[in-house]
ZAMARGU-4260 file (C-alpha; in steps of 0.2 Angstrom, whole numbers, plus 5000, padded with zeros to 4 digits):
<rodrens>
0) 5593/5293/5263 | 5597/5288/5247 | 5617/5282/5244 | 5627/5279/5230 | 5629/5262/5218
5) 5633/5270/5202 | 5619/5267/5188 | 5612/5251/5196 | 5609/5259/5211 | 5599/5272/5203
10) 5589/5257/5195 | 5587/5247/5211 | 5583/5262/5224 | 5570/5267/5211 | 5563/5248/5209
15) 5562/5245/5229 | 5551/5261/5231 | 5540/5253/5218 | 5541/5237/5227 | 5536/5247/5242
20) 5522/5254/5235 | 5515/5240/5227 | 5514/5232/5247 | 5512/5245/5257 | 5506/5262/5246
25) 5504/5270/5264 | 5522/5268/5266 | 5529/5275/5251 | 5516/5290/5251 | 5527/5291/5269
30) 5544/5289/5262 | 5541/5300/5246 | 5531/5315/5258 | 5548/5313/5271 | 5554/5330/5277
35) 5569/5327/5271 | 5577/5319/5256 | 5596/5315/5256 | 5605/5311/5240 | 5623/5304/5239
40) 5631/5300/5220 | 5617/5288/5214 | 5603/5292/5227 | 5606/5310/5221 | 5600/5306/5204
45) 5586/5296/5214 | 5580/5310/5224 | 5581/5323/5211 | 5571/5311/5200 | 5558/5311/5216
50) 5555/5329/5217 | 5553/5330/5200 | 5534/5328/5199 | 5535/5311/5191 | 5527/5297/5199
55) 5534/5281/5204 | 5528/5270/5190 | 5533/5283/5176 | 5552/5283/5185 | 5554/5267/5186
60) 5549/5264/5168 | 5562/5275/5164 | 5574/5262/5170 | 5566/5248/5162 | 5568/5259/5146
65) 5580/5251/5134 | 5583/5271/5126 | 5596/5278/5137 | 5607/5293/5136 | 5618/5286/5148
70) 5637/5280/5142 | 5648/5266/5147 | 5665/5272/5153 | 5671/5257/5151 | 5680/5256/5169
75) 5674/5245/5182 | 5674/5243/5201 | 5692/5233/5202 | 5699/5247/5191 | 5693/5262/5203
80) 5698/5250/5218 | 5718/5249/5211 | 5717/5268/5205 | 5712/5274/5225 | 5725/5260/5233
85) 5739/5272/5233 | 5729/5287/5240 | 5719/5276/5254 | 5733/5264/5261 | 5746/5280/5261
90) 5747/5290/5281 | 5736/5304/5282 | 5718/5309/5291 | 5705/5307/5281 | 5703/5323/5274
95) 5721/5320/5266 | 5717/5304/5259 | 5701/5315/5251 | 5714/5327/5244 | 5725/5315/5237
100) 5709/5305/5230 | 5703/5321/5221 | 5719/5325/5215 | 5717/5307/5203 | 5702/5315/5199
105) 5708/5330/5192 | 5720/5322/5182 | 5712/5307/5177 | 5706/5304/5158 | 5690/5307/5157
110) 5675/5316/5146 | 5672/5332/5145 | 5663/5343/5158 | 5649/5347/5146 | 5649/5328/5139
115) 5647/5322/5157 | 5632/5337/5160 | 5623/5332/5145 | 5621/5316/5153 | 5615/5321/5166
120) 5603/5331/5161 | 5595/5318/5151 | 5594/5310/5169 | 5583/5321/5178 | 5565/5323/5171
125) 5567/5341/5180 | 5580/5353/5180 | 5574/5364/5194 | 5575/5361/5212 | 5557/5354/5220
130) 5551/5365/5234 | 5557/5353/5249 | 5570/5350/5256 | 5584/5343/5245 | 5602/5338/5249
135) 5613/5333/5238 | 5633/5328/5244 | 5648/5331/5235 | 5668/5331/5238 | 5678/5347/5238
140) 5692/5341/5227 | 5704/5351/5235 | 5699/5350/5253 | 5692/5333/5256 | 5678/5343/5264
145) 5659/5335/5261 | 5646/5347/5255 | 5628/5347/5255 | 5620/5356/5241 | 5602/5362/5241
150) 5589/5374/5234 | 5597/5390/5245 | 5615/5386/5238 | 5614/5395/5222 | 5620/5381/5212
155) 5609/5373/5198 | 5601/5355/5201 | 5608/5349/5186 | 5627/5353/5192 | 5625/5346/5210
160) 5620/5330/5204 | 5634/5328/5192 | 5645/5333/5207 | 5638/5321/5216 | 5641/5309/5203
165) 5657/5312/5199 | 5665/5296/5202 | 5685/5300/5203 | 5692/5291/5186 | 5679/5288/5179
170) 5670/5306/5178 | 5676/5323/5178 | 5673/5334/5194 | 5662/5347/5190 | 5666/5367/5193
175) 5655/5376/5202 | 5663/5394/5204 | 5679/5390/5207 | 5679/5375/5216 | 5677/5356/5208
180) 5668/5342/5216 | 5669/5324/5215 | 5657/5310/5222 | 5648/5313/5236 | 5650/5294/5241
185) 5669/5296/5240 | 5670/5298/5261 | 5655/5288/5263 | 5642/5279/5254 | 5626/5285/5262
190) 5632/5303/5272 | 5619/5300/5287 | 5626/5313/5297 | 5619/5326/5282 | 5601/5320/5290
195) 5607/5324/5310 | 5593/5338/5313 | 5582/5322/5306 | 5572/5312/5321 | 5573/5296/5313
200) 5579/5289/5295 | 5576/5278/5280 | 5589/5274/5270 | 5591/5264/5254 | 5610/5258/5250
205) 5612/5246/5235 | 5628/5236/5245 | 5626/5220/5253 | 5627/5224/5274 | 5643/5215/5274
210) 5652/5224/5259 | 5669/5230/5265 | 5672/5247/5264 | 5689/5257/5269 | 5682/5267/5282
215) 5680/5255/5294 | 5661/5248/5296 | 5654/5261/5283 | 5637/5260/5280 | 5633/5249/5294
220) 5641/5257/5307 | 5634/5275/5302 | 5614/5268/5302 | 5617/5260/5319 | 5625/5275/5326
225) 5605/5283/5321 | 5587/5281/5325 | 5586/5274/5306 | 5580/5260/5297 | 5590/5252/5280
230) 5588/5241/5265 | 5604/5234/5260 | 5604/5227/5246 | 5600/5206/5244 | 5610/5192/5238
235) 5597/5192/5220 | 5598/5212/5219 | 5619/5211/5221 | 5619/5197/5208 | 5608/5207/5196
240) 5617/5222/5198 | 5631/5210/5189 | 5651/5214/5186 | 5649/5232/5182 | 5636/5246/5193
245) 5640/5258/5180 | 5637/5249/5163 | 5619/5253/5159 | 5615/5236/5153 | 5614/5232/5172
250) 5598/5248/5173 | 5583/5233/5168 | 5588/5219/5180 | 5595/5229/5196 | 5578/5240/5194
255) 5567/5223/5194 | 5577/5216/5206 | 5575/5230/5218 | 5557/5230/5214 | 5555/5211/5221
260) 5565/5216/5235 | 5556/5231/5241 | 5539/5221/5240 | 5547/5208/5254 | 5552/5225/5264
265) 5539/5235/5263 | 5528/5227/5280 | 5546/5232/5290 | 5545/5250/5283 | 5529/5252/5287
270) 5530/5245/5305 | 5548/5258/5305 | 5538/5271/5301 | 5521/5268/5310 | 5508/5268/5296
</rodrens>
């Protein structure tokens, strides 16, 4: 389970499977061989990237790269916060408070479709979907209703990741047919109910355990609901992720930062998953 953090959660997922490895190579050939691989908005990016052939040292070069196709949208967190205030606090289920956040999105000032798609494609090392199992959440805009692309959905890798990414303001949703997506993480951060015909669960989520989130314990609350085992992110991976997840300057630090931290994890994910 990979969940979402914007473009310093793709750094720092990528840099505590490294960290793993470098400990415990037995429990990253384990975590990147799972049966399942489940990613919301920036763990999408991560898990396509891990199907793509690539191995661990080569992707997280990628993030240490100071070339990047990636673009700063110049909004931050506090913005996004203020622009979904209206839409959260007003009455409604939570499918309706989905609806009225898509509707922002659909209007909101953004980049174009194909601008947004570019990016994206210069993201992934691969464009076609691996032959596993890959799940990739995103947002109907119109419904609130979470999806969960894969291989058998007849929807290119490429698009369900930008989908998935689509963070509403900041990003435009992305048609597919005739429907347009937003984030996956929208409704939830990490989406573990996506991986409920799974036994048991890893999941990496670049928040801190106590972040608050407006669906009551979030994160937290969905991995202890689970037979699942998760890294939230520590105190020197939250500071380098610094002010903005989403400016790219933050790709270098969040991915070393993640890399420090998955070395001081890596003994609890092999004793999690037994090897």
């Amino acid at each position: 389970m990979l969940a979402g953090g914007g473009l310093a959660g793709i750094a720092w997922e990528t840099g505590v499977l490294t960290g793993i490895a470098d400990e415990s190579p037995a429990a990253a050939t384990a975590l990147l061989a799972a049966d399942v691989l489940v990613g919301t908005s920036a763990g999408s990016a991560v898990a396509a990237q891990l199907g793509s052939g690539l191995d661990m040292p080569a992707l997280f070069d990628r993030q240490m790269s100071a070339e990047s196709a990636e673009i700063n949208p110049g909004t931050g967190i506090e913005e996004i916060t203020e622009l979904f205030l209206s839409a959260m606090t007003a009455p409604g289920s939570k499918a309706e408070k989905l609806q009225r956040i898509g509707a922002i999105a659909l209007t909101a000032d953004t980049v174009t479709e194909a601008v947004r798609r570019e990016v994206i494609e210069h993201r992934l090392p691969s464009h076609q979907w691996p032959d596993r199992e890959l799940r990739i959440t995103a947002i109907d805009t119109a419904t609130g209703e979470l999806v969960a692309f894969d291989r058998s959905s007849g929807v290119s890798l490429v698009d369900a990741v930008a989908a998935s990414c689509a963070v509403p303001g900041v990003w435009p949703p992305v048609t597919i047919g005739a429907r347009r997506f937003m984030d996956g993480g929208v409704g939830s951060t990490v989406n573990m109910a996506v991986a409920d015909d799974c036994d048991a669960a890893v999941a990496l989520i670049p928040q801190g355990e106590a972040s608050p989130s407006p669906w009551g314990a979030g994160a937290v609350e969905e991995v202890a609901a689970r037979n699942a085992f998760a890294v939230f992110a520590d105190d020197a991976s939250l500071a380098a992720f610094g002010v903005n997840p989403l400016d790219p300057a933050c790709r270098a630090p969040s991915a070393r930062a993640g890399r420090v931290q998955g070395r001081t994890v890596a003994a609890r994910v092999a004793d999690f998953l037994g090897v």
